[in-house]
GUDREN-484251 format. One record per residue: x, y, z of N, C-alpha, C in turn. Coordinates in steps of 0.02 Angstrom, whole numbers, plus 50000, padded with zeros to 5 digits. Example, Ala and Ser with C-alpha at 12.3 -4.5 7.8 and 13.67 -1.06 7.14 Angstrom:
<recs>
{{50660, 49716, 50390}, {50615, 49775, 50390}, {50660, 49835, 50390}}
{{50642, 49888, 50354}, {50684, 49947, 50357}, {50645, 50002, 50394}}
</recs>
This chain:
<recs>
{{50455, 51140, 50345}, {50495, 51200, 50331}, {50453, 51254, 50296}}
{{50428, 51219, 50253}, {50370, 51288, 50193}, {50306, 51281, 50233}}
{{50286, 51226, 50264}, {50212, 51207, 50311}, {50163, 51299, 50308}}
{{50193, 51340, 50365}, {50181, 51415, 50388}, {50165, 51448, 50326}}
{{50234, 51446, 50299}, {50234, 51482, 50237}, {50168, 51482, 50186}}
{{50164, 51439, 50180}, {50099, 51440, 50149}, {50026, 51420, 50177}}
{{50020, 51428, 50222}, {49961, 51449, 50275}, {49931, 51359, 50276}}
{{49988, 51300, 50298}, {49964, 51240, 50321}, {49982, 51206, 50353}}
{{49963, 51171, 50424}, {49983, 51152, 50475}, {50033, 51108, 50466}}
{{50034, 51074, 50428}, {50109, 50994, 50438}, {50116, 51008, 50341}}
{{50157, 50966, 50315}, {50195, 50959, 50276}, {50122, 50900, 50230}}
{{50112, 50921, 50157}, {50054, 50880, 50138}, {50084, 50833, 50101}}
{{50126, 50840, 50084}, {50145, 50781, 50033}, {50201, 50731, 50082}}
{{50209, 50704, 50130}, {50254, 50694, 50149}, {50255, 50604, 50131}}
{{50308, 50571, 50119}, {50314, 50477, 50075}, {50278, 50442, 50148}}
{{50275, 50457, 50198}, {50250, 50404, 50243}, {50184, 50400, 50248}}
{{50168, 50333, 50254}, {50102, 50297, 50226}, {50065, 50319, 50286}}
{{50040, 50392, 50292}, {49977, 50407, 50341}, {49919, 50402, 50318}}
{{49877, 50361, 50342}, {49808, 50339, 50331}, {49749, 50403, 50340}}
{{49781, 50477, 50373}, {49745, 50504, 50367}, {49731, 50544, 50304}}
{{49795, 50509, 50254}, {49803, 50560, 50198}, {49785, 50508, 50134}}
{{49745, 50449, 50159}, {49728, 50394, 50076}, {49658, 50458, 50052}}
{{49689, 50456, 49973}, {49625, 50448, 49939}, {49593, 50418, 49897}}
{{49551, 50421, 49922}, {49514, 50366, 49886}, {49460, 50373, 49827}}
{{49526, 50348, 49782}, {49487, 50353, 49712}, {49448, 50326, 49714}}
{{49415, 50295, 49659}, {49363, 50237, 49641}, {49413, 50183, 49653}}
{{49468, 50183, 49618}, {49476, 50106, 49632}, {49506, 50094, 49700}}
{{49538, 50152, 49749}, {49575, 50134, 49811}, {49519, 50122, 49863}}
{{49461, 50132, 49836}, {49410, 50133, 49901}, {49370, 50056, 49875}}
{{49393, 50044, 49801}, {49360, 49972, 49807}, {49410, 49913, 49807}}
{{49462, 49938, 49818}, {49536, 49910, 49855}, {49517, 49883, 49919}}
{{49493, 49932, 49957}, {49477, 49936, 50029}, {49428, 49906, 50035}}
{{49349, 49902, 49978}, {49303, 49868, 49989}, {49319, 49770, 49970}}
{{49378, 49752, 49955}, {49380, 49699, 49945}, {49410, 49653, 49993}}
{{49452, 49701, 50028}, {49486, 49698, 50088}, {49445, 49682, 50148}}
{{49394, 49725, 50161}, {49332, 49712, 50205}, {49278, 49650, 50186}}
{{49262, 49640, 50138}, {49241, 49600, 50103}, {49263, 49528, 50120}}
{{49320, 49533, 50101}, {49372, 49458, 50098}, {49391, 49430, 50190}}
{{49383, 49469, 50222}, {49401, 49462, 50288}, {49308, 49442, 50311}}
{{49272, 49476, 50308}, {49197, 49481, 50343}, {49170, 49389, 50303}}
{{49197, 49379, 50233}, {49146, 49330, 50219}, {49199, 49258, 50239}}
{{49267, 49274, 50268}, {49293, 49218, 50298}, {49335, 49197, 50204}}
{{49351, 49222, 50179}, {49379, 49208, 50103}, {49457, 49170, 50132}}
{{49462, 49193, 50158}, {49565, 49139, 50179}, {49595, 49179, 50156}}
{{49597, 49205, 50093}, {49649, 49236, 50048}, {49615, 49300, 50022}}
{{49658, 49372, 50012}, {49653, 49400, 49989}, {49720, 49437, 49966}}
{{49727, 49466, 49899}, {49786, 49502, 49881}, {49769, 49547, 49826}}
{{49798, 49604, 49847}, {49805, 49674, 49824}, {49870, 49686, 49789}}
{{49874, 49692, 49727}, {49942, 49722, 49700}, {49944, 49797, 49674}}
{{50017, 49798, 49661}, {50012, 49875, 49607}, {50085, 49876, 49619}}
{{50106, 49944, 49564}, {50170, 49979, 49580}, {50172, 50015, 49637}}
{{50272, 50001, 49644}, {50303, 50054, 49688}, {50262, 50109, 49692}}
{{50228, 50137, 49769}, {50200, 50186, 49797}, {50145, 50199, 49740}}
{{50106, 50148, 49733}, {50025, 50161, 49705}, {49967, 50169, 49789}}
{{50012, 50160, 49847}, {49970, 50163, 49886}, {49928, 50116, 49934}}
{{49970, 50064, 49920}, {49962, 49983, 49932}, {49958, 49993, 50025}}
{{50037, 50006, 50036}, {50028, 50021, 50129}, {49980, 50064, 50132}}
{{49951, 50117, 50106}, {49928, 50158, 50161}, {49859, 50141, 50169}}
{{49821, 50068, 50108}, {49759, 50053, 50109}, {49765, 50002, 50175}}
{{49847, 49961, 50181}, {49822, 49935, 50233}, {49823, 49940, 50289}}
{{49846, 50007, 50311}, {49872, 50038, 50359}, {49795, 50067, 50369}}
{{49762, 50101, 50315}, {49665, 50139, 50334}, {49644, 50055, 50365}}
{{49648, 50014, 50334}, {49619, 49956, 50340}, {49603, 49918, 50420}}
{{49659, 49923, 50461}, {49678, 49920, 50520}, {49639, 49974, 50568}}
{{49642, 50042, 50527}, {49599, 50076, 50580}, {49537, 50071, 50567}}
{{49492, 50039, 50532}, {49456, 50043, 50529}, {49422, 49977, 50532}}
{{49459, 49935, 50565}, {49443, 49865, 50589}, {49426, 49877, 50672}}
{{49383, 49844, 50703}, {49354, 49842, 50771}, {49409, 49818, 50816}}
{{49354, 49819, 50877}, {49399, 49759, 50915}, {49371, 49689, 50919}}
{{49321, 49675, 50866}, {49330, 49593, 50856}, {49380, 49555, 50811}}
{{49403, 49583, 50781}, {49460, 49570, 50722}, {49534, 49579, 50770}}
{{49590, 49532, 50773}, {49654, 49506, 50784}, {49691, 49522, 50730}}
{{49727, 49578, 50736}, {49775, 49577, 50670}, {49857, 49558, 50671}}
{{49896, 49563, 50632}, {49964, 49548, 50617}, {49975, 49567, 50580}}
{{50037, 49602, 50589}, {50054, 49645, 50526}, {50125, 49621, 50511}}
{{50149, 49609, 50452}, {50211, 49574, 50461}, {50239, 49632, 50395}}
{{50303, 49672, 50383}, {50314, 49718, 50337}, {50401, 49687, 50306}}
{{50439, 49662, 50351}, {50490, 49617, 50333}, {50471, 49555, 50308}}
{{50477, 49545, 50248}, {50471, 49486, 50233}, {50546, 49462, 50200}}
{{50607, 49482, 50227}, {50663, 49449, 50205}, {50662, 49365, 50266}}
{{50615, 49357, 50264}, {50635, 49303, 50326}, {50616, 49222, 50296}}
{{50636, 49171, 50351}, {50608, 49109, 50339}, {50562, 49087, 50344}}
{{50560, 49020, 50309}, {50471, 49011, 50354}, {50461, 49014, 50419}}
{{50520, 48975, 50446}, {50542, 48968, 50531}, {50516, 49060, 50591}}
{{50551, 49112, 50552}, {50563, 49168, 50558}, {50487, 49195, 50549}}
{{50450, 49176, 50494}, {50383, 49198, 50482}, {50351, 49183, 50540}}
{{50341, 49112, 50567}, {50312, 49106, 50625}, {50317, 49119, 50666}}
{{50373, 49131, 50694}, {50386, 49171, 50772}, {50371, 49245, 50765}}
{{50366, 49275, 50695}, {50352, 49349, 50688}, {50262, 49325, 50703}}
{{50244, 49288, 50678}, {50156, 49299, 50695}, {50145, 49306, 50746}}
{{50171, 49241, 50786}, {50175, 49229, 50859}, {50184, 49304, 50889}}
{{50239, 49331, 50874}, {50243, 49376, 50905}, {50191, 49442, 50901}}
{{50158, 49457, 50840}, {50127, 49526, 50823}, {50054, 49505, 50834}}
{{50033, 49413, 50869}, {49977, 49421, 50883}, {49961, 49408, 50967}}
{{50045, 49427, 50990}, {50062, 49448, 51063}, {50073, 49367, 51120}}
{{50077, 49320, 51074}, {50051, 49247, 51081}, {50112, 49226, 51145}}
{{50089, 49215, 51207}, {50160, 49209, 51246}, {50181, 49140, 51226}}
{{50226, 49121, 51197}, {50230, 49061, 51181}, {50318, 49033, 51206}}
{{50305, 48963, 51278}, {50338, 48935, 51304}, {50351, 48866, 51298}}
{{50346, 48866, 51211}, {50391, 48796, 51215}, {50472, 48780, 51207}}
{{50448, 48729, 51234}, {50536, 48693, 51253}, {50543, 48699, 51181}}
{{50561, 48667, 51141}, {50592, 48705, 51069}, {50545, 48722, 51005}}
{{50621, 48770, 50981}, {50569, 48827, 50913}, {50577, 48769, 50857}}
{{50511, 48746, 50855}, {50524, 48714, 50800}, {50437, 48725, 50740}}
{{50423, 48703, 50703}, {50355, 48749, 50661}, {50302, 48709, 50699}}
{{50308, 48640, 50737}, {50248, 48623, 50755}, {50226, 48628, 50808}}
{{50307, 48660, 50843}, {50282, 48681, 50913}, {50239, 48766, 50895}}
{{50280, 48804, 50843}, {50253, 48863, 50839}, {50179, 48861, 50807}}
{{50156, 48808, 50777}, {50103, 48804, 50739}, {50050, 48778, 50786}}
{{50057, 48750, 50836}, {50023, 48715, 50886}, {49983, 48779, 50928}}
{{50060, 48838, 50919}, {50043, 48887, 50973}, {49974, 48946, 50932}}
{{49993, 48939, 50894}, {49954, 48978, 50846}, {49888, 48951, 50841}}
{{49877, 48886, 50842}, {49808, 48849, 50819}, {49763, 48866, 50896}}
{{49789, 48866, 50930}, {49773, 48859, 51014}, {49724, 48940, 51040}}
{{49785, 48981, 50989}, {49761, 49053, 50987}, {49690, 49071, 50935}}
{{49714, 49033, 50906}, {49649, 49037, 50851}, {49583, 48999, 50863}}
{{49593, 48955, 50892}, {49540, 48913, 50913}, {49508, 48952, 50965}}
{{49548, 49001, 51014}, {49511, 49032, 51080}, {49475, 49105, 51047}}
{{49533, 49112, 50994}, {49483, 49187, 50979}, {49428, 49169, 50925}}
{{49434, 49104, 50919}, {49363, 49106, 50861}, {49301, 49083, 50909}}
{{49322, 49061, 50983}, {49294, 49031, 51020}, {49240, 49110, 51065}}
{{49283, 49163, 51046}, {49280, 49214, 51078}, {49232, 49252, 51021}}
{{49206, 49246, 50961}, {49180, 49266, 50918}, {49201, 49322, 50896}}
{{49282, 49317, 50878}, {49326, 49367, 50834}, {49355, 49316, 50794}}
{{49396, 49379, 50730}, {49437, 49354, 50668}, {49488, 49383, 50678}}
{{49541, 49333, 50674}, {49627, 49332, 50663}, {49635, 49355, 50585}}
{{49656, 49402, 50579}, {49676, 49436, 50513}, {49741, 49444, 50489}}
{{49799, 49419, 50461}, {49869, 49417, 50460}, {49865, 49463, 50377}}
{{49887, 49525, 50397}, {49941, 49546, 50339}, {49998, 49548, 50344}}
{{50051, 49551, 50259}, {50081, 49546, 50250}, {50102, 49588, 50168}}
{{50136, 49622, 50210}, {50177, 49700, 50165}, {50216, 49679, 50130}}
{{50229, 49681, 50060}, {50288, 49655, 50022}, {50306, 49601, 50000}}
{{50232, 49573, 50013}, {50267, 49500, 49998}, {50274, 49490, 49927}}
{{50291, 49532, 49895}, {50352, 49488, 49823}, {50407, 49478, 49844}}
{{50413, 49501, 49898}, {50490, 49481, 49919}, {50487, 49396, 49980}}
{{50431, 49370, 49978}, {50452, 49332, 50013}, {50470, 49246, 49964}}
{{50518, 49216, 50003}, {50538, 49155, 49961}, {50478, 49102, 49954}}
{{50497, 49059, 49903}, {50439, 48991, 49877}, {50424, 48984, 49953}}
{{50473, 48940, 49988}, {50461, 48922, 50047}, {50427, 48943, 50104}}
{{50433, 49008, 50099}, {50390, 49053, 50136}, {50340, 49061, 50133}}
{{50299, 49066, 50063}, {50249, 49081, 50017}, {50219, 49007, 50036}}
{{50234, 48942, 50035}, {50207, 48876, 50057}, {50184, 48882, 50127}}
{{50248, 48891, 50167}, {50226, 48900, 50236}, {50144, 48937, 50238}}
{{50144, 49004, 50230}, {50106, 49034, 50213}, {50029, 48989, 50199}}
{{50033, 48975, 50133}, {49962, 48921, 50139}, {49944, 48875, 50169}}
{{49994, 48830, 50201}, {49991, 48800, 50259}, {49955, 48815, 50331}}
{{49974, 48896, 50339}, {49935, 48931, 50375}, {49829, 48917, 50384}}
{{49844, 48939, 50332}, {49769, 48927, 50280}, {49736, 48852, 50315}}
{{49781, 48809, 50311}, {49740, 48763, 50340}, {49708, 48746, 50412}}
{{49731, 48796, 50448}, {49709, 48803, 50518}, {49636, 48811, 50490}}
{{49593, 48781, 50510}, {49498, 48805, 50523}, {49469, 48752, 50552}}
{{49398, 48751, 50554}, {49359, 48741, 50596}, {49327, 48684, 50535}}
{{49259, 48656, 50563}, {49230, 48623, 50521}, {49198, 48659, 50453}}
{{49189, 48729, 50465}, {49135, 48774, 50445}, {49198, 48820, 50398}}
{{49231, 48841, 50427}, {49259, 48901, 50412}, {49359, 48921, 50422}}
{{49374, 48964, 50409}, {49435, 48982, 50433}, {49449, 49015, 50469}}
{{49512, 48975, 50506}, {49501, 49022, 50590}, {49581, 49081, 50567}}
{{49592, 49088, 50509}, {49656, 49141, 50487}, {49613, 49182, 50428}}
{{49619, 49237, 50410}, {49597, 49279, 50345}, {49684, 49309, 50341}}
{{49706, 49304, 50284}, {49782, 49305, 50273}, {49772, 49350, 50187}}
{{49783, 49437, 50197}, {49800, 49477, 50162}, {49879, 49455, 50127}}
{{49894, 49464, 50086}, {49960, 49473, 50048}, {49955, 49546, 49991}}
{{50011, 49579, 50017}, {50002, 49640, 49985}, {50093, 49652, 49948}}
{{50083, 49670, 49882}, {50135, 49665, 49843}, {50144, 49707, 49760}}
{{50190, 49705, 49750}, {50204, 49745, 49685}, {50176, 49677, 49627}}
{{50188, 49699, 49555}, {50141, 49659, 49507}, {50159, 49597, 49495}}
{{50257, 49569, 49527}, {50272, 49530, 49519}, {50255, 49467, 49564}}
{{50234, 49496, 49611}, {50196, 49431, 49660}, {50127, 49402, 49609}}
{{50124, 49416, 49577}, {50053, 49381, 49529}, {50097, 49335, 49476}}
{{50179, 49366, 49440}, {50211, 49309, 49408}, {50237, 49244, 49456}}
{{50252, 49262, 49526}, {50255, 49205, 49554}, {50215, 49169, 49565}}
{{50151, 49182, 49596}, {50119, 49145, 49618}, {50078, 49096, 49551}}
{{50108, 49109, 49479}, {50075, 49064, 49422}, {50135, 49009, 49418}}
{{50176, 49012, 49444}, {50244, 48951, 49434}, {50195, 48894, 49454}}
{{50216, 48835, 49452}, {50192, 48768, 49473}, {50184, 48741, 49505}}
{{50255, 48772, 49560}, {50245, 48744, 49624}, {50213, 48785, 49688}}
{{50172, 48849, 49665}, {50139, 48880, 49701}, {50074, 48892, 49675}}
{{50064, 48835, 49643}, {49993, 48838, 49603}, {49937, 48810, 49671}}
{{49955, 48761, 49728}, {49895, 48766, 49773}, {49880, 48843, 49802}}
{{49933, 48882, 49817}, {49919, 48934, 49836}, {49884, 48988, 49786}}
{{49902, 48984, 49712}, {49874, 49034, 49688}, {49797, 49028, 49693}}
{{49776, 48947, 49682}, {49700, 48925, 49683}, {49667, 48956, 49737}}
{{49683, 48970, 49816}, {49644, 48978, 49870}, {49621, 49050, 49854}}
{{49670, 49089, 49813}, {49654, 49171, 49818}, {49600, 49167, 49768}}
{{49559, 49215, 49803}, {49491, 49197, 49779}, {49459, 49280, 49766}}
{{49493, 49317, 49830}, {49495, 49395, 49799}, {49544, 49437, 49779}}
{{49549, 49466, 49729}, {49614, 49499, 49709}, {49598, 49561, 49684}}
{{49641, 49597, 49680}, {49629, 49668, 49662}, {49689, 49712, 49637}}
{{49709, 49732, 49584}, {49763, 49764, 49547}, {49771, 49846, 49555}}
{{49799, 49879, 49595}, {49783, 49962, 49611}, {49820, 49977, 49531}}
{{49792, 50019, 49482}, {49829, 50056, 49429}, {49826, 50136, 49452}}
{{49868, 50163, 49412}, {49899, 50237, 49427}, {49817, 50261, 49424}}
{{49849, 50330, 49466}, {49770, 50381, 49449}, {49767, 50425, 49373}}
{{49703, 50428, 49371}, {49708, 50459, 49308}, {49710, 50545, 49313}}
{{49728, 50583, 49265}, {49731, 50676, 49246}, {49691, 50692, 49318}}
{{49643, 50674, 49307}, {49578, 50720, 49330}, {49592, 50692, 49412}}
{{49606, 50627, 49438}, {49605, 50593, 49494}, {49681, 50622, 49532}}
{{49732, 50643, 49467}, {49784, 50682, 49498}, {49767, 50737, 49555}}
{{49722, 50772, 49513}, {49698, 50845, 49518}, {49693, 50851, 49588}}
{{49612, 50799, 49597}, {49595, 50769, 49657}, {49640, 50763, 49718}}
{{49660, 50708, 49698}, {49722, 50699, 49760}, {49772, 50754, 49770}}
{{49797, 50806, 49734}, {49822, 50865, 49759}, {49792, 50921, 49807}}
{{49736, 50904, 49792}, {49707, 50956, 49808}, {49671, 50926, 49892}}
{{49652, 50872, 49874}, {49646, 50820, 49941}, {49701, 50839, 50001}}
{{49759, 50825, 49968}, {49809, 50796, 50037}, {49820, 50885, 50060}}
{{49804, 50937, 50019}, {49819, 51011, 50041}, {49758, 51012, 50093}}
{{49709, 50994, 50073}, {49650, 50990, 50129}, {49659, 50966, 50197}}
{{49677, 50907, 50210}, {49696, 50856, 50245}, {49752, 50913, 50298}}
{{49794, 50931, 50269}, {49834, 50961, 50307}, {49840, 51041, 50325}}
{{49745, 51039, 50304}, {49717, 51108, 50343}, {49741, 51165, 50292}}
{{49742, 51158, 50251}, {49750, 51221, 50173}, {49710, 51221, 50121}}
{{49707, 51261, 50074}, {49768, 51275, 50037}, {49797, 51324, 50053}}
{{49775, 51353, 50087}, {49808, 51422, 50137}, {49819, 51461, 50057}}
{{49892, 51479, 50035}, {49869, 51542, 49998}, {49920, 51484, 49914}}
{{49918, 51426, 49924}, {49918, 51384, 49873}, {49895, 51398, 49806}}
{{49902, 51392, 49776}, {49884, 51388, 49697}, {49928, 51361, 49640}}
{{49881, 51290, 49615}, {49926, 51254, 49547}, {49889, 51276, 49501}}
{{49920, 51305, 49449}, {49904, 51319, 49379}, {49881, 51266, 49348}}
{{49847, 51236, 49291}, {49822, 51204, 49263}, {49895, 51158, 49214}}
{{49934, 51203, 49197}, {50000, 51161, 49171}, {50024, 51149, 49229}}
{{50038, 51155, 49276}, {50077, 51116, 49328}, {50032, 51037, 49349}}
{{49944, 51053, 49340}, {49935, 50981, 49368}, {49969, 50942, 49297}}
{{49955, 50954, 49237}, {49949, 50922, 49176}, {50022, 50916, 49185}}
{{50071, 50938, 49186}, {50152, 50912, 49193}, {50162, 50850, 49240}}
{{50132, 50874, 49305}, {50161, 50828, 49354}, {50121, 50760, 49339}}
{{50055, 50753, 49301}, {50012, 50686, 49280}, {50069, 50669, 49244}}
{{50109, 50694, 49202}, {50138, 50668, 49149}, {50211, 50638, 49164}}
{{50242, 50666, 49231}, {50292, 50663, 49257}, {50292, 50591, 49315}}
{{50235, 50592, 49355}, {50218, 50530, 49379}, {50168, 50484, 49361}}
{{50149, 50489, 49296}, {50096, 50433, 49282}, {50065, 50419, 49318}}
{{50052, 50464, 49364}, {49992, 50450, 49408}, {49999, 50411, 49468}}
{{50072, 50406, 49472}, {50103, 50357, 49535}, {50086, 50409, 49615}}
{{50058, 50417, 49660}, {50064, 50430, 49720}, {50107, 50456, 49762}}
{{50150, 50397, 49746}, {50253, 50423, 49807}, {50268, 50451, 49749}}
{{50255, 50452, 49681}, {50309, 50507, 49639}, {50264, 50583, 49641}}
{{50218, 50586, 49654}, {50169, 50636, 49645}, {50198, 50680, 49729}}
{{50190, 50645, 49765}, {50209, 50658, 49830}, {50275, 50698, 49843}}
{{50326, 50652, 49800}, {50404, 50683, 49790}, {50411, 50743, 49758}}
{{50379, 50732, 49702}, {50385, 50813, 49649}, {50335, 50867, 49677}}
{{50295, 50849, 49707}, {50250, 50924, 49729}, {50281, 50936, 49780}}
{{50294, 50889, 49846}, {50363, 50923, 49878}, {50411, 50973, 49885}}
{{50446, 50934, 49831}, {50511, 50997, 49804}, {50469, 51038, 49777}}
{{50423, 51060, 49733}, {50395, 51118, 49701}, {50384, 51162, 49758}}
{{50339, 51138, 49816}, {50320, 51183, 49874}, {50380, 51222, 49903}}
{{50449, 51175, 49898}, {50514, 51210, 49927}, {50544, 51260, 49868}}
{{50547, 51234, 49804}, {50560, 51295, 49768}, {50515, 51373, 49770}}
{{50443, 51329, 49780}, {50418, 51410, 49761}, {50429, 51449, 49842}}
{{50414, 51430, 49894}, {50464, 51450, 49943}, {50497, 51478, 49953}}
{{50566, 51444, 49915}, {50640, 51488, 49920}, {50634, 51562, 49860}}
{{50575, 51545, 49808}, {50559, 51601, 49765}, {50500, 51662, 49783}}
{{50497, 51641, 49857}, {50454, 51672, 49885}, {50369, 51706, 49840}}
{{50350, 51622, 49838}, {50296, 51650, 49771}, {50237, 51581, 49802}}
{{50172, 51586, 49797}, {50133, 51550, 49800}, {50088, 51517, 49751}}
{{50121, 51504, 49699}, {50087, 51508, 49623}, {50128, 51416, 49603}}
{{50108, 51371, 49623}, {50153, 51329, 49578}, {50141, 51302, 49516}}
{{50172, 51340, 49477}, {50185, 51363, 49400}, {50199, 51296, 49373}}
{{50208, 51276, 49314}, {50235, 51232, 49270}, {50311, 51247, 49267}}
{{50347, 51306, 49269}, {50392, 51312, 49270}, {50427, 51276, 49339}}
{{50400, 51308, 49393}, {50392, 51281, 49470}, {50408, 51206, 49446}}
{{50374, 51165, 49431}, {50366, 51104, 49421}, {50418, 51062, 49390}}
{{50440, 51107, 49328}, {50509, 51089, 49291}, {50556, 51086, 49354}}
{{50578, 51132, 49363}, {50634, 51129, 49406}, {50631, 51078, 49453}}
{{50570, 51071, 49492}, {50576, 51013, 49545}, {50594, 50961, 49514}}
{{50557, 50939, 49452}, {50569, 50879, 49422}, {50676, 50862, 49423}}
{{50690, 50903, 49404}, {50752, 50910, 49395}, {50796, 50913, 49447}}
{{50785, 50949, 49506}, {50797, 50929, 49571}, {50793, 50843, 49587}}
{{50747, 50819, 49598}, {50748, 50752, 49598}, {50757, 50685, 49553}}
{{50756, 50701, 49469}, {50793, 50672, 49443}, {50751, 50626, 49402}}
{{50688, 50679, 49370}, {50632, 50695, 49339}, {50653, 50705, 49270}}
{{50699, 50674, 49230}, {50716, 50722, 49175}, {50665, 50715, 49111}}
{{50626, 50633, 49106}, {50578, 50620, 49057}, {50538, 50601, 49079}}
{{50468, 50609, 49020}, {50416, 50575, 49025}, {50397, 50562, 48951}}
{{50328, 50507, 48952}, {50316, 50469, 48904}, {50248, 50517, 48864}}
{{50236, 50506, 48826}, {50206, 50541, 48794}, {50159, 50501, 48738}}
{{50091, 50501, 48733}, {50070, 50445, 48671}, {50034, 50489, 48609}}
{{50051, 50479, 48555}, {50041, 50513, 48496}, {49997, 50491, 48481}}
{{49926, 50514, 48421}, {49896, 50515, 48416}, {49867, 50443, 48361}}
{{49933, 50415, 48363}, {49932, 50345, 48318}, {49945, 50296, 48378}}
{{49954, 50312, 48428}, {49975, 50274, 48495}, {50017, 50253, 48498}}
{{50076, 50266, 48453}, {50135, 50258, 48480}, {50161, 50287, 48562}}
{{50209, 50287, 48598}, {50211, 50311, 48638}, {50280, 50323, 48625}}
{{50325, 50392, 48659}, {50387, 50421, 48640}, {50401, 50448, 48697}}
{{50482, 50449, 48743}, {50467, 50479, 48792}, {50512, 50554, 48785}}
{{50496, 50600, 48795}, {50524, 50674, 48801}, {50559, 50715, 48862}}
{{50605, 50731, 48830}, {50654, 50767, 48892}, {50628, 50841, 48920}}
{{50642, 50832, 48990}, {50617, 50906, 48989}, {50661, 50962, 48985}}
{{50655, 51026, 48978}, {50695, 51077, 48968}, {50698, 51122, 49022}}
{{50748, 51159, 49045}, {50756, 51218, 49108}, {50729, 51265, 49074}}
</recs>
């Protein structure tokens, strides 16, 4: 809607995880380097956490494009399912025609080993991610390492990503998912961006989408909106958004701190946290 308006081809902040729009901080690019890493040295396990919209999909979404065609992937993003359900989703996203007389895990696991055995035979890697998995059950999460045991004499014929918010790290310390926590061997925690990495990435995704055309953030607008999303990504994404549509409808190209207030408030921005110089931390309302 504002795209023209302000002299840039598509919409820059928009919540869907386009890989042409990751940036890559220091730590999202050594996100990505662990990811490549963990797959190339045959590791079995790798997992990436962080908060809601730190940017988790869109590393593994770059990740995918930037895998060959010797690498087999799977991408699995529902994980409300069973173990039963897990396997016929692999089966399916690694295109596996599979005709047995019944669905049962060893007929589906048979089908899978068969696949894996020809593409390791073929001198490629089967790569299975999996989006969300704090949401998937114990049972699932077992199934899952079970997986793991498909290999060869040498090696593993599965490299199995798990990608999740911070609470997939309290599950996987319970007891009865302690073989699984042992196999993960690479891990990696995405934290918020910092002031200056805000800056960056604003100014990034205006690039990306062929601007800043006649753009301009004031220095209190980056320093508000750091303070407003802690540095979160999808909240950074949301509030510069609406700012671009207010200043828009105010027919102005300047996004102001004031600019900024209001969006916040539009979407439902009313506090942020604040740390005093004793380190307490206090959080403050904002004002119209």
């Amino acid at each position: 809607m504002y795209a023209a308006y302000f002299g840039l081809k598509e919409n820059p902040f928009s919540l869907s995880p386009d890989a042409r729009y990751l940036f890559l901080s220091e730590q999202h690019r050594d996100a990505l380097n662990c990811l490549i890493y963990g797959i190339k040295e045959k590791k079995g396990f790798v997992l990436i956490s962080g908060d809601i919209g730190a940017g988790k999909t869109t590393i593994c979404r770059s990740l995918i494009n930037l895998l060959d065609d010797s690498v087999e992937t799977a991408l699995i993003f529902n994980t409300a399912i069973s173990d039963l359900e897990l396997l016929e989703t692999v089966l399916n996203e690694y295109g596996i025609d599979f005709k047995g007389e019944s669905k049962t895990k060893k007929s589906y696991i048979d089908a899978l080993n068969d696949f894996l055995l020809k593409n390791f035979t073929a001198g490629k890697t089967a790569v299975l991610l999996i989006d969300e998995a704090q949401n998937l059950s114990h049972g699932v999460l077992e199934q899952i390492r079970m997986l793991s045991n498909l290999e060869t004499e040498t090696e593993k014929l599965i490299q199995i990503i798990l990608i999740g918010q911070p609470e997939l790290n309290n599950t996987l310390m319970l007891p009865a998912l302690r073989q699984l926590n042992e196999r993960i061997t690479v891990r990696y925690e995405l934290k918020p961006l910092s002031p200056p990495e805000v800056r960056e990435y604003i100014q990034y995704r205006l690039t990306v989408a062929q601007g800043p055309g006649s753009l301009k953030f004031t220095s209190g607008a980056f320093n508000l909106i750091y303070n407003l999303t802690e540095g979160i990504p999808r909240r950074i994404n949301a509030l510069c958004d609406r700012s671009l549509l207010i200043a828009y409808t105010k027919n102005t190209s300047k996004i102001s701190r004031r600019i900024v207030n209001l969006a916040a408030h539009d979407i439902g921005i009313d506090y942020f946290q604040k740390t005093l110089n004793n380190g307490k931390k206090i959080w403050l309302r904002l004002t119209t």
